[in-house]
C-alpha positions in Angstrom: -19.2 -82.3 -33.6 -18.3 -84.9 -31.3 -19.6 -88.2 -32.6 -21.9 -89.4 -29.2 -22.9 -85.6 -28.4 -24.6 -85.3 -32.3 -28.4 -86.6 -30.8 -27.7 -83.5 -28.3 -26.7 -80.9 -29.9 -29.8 -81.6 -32.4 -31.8 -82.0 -29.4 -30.8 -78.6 -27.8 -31.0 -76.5 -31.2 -34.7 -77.7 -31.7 -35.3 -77.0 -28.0 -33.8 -73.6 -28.7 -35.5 -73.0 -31.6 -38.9 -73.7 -30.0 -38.3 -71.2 -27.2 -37.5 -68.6 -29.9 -40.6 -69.3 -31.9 -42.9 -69.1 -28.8 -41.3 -66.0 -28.1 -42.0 -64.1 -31.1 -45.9 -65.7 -31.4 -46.5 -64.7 -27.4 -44.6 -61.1 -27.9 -43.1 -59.7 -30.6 -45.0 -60.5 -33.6 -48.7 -59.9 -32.6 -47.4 -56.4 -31.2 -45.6 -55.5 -34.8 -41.9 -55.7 -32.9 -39.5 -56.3 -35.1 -35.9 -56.6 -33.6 -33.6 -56.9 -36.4 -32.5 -60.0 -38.3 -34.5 -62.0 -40.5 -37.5 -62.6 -38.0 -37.9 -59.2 -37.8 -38.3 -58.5 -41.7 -40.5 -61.7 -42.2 -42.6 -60.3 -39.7 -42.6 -56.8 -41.5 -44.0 -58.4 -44.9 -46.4 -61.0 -42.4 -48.4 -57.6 -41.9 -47.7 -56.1 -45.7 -48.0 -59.6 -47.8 -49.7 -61.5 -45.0 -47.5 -64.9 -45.9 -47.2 -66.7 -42.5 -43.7 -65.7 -40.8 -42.0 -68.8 -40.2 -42.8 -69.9 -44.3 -41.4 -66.1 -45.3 -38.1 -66.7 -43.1 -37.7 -69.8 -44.9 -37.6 -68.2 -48.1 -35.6 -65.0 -47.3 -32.7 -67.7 -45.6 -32.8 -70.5 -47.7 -31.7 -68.5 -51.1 -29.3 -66.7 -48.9 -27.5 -69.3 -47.4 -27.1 -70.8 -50.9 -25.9 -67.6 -52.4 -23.1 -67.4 -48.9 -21.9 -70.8 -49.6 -21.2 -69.9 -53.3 -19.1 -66.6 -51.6 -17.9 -67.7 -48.7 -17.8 -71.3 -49.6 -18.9 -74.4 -47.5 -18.2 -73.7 -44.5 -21.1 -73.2 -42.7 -22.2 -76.9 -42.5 -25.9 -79.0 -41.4 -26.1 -77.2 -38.5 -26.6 -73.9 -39.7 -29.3 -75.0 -42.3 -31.2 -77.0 -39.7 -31.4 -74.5 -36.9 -32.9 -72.1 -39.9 -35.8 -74.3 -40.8 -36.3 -75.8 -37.7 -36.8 -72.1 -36.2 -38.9 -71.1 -39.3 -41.3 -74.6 -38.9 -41.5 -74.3 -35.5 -42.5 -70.1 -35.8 -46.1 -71.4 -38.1 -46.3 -74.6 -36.0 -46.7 -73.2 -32.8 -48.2 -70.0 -33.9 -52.0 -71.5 -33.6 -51.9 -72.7 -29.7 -49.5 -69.6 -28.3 -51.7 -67.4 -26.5 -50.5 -63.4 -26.9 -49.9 -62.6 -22.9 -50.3 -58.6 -23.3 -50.4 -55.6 -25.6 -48.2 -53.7 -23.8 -45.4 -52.7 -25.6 -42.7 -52.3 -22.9 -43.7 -55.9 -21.6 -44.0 -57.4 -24.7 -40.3 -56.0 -25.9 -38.9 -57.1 -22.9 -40.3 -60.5 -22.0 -39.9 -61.2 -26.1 -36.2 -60.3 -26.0 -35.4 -62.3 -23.0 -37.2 -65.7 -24.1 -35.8 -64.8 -27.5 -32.4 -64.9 -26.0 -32.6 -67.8 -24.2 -33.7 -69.3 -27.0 -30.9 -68.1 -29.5 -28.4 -69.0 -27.0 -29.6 -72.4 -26.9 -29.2 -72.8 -30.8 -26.0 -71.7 -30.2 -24.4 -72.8 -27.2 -25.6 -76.3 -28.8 -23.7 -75.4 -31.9 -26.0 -74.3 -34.2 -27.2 -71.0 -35.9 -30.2 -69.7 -37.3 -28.9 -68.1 -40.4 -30.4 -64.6 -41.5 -28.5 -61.6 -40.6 -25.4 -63.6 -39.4 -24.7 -64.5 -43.1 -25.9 -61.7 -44.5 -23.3 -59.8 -42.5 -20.4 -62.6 -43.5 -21.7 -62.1 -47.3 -21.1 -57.6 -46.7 -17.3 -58.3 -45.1 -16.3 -60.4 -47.7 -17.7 -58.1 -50.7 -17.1 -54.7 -49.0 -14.9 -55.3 -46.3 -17.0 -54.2 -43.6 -16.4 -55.5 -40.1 -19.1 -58.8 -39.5 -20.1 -56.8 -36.2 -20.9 -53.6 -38.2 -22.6 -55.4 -41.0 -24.9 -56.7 -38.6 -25.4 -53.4 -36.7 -26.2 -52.1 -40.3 -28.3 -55.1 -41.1 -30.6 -54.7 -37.9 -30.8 -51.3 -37.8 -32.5 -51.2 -41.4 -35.0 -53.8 -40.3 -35.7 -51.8 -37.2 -36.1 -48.5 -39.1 -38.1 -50.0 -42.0 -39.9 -51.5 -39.6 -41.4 -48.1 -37.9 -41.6 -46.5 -41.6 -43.8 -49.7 -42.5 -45.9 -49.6 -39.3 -46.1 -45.5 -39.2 -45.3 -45.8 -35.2 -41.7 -44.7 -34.6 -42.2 -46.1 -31.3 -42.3 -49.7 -32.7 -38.6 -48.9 -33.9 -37.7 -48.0 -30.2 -39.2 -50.7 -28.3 -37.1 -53.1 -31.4 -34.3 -51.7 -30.3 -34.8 -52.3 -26.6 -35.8 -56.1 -27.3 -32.9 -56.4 -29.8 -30.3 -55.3 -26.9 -32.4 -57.7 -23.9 -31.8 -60.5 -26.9 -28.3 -60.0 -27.4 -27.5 -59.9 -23.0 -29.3 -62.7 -22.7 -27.5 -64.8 -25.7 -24.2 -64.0 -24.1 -25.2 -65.1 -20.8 -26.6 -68.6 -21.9 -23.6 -68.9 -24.1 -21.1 -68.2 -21.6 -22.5 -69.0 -18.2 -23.1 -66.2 -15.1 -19.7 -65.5 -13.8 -19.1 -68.4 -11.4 -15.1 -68.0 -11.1 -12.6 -65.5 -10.9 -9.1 -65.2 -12.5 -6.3 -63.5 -10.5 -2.7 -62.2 -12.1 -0.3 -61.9 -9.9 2.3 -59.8 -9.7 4.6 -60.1 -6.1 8.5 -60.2 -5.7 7.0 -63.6 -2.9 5.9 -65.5 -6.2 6.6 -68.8 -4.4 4.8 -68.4 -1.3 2.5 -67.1 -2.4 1.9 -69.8 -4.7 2.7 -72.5 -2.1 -0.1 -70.5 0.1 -2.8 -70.7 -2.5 -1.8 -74.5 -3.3 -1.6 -75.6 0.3 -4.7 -73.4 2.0 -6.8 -73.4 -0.8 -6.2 -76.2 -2.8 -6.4 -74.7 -5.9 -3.4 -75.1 -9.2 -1.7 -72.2 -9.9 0.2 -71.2 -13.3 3.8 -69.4 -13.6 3.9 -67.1 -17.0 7.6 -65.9 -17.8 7.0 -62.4 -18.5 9.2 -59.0 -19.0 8.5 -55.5 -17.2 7.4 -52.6 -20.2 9.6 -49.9 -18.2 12.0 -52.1 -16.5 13.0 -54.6 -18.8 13.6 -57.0 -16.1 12.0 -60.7 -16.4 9.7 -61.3 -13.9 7.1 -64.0 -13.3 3.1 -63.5 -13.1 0.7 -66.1 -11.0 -2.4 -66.9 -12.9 -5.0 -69.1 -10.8 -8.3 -69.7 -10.9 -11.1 -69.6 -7.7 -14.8 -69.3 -6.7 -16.1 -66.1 -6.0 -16.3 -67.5 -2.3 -12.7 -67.8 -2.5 -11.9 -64.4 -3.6 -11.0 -62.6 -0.6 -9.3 -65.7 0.7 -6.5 -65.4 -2.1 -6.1 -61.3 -1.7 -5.8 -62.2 2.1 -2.9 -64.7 1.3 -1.3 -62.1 -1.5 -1.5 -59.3 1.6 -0.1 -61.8 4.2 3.2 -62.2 1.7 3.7 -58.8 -0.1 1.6 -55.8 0.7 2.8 -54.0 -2.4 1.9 -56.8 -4.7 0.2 -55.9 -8.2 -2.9 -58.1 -8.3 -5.8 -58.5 -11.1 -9.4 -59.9 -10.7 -11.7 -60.8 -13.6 -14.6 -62.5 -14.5 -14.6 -66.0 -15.6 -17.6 -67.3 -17.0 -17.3 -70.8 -17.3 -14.3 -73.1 -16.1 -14.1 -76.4 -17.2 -11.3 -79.4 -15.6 -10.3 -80.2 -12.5 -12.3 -78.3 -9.5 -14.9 -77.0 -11.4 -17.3 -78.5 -13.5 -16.8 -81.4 -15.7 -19.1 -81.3 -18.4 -17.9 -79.9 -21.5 -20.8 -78.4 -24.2 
């Protein structure tokens, strides 16, 4: 962590966090959703035990990220121990002034994973991590060798399940599901931005002018990758450049202008940082 962004990244993980913690008092919890992860069991034994979620989530993570230090060793750092009981005070703090906005289990599965989401992505875009399943699943590929994306698809889907057996409603299981995937699209987008940029390869026998085209009319850097043809054999070269969306058909109009037959790729790119775009790095 960069020494003068620490107060930050602390500052956006308990921001996070709180988000996170609202979401589950104002949706999922009162309506007995339980998407996955260690939320979703603590709020399995809140209705069985009836031990306040936030103090049960403390419990189930503390023990286990002690146990995936001693297996995986120290690696995970303060960040990932504070985002966990952070999120777990801030679950029982909140809990008494949130008021539950509906009963409707669609609503409730969908406005809890989104504001869920947000909220994770916060904690992580800021550098932190919550614990639960995440180590869980690092603790299943390192004693079993399962993938750490399959662990945690294991992981969830036995909360989910247990969750509907628990309840009696397998509808509960279904709605988890649907508030576990909003959760995990939203996470991605906080993390990595809304597409804001494209990235073009090019392909084109008029590398140079076309380069000298985007450079000149566009202002925008180009990159020259040395690269061989699979059936050919023959070295060739491939433009790589990066532009706003605005700018998108302005760059296949200059590719058309120099070589109608030219082999061009667009793609996504969610977040650029340096020269032309922005300037904040986080």
């Amino acid at each position: 962590m960069v020494a003068e962004k620490w107060w930050q990244n602390y500052a956006g993980i308990i921001f996070g966090a709180l988000l996170s913690a609202i979401s589950l008092n104002m949706f999922l919890i009162p309506n007995k959703i339980a998407p996955g992860g260690v939320s979703g069991l603590a709020t399995i034994l809140h209705y069985v035990v009836g031990l306040p979620v936030g103090i049960t989530m403390l419990a189930l993570n503390i023990p286990l990220f002690l146990f995936s230090v001693r297996v995986l060793g120290k690696k995970f750092g303060l960040n990932t121990l504070f985002g966990a009981v952070v999120l777990a005070v801030a679950i029982d703090a909140v809990a008494p002034f949130v008021p539950v906005l509906t009963n409707d289990l669609l609503l409730a599965s969908l406005y809890g994973g989104v504001l869920d989401g947000v909220g994770l992505g916060l904690v992580f875009r800021f550098k932190g991590t919550t614990a639960g399943t995440d180590l869980a699943a690092a603790v299943i590929n390192k004693l079993f060798g399962i993938s750490v994306g399959q662990a945690l698809l294991y992981v969830d889907f036995f909360v989910i399940v247990t969750a509907g057996v628990v309840f009696g409603k397998a509808e509960l299981s279904l709605y988890a599901l649907i508030s576990l995937f909003v959760a995990t699209q939203i996470i991605d987008l906080v993390q990595e931005g809304r597409s804001s940029a494209k990235l073009f390869f090019i392909m084109t026998t008029k590398i140079d002018q076309v380069a000298q085209a985007i450079m000149n009319d566009l202002g925008r850097g180009v990159t020259l990758f040395r690269a061989i043809g699979g059936y050919t054999g023959q070295p060739r070269e491939v433009l790589f450049c990066v532009v706003s969306t605005g700018e998108v058909s302005k760059v296949k109009d200059l590719v058309l202008k120099y070589d109608d037959k030219a082999f061009v790729i667009v793609s996504d790119a969610h977040e650029v940082l340096g020269e032309g775009f922005t300037r904040t790095w986080s």
